[in-house]
N, C-alpha and C positions, 0 to 999 in steps of 0.2 A: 159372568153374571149368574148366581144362582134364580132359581125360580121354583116358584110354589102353586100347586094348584088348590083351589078355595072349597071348604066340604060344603058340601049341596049343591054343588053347581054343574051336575051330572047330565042332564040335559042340555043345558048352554056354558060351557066350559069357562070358569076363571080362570085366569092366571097371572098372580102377582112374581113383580119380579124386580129384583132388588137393582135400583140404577146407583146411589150413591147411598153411602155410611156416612157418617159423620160421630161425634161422640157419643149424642145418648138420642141418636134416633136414625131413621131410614128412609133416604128419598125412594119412591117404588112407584111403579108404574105395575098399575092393574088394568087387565085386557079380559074381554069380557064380548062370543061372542053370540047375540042374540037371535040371530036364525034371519037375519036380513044383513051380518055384516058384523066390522068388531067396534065395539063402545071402547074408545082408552079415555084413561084419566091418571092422573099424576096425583100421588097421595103422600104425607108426610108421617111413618108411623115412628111412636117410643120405642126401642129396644126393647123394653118390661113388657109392652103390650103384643109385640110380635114375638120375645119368649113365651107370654103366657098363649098365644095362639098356636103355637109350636106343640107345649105341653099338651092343651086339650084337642090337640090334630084338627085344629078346625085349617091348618097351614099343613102340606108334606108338599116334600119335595121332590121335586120332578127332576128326574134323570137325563141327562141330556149327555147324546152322545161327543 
């Protein structure tokens, strides 16, 4: 499973992370945690909208060992 961390969320860390693909979009699961604990939610993005998020690095990728 690749995973992304979210720009601005330096303080309380994002991190989106890609559960399923499909043809022209991304099931993901964003974790998010707030200083009491982690918020998940299950989100559905378009491919075009997580390239263009890619492109203006608001999305990098986290390395995992």
């Amino acid at each position: 499973m690749r995973k992304f961390k979210v720009k601005g969320s330096e303080n309380y860390p994002e991190i989106l992370t890609i559960m399923e693909e499909a043809e022209d979009r991304f099931m993901v699961l964003l974790e998010k945690s707030n200083g009491y604990g982690i918020e998940s939610r299950e989100e559905v993005l378009t491919k075009e909208l997580f390239e263009s998020c890619l492109r203006t690095n608001y999305l990098t990728e986290v390395q995992t060992a």
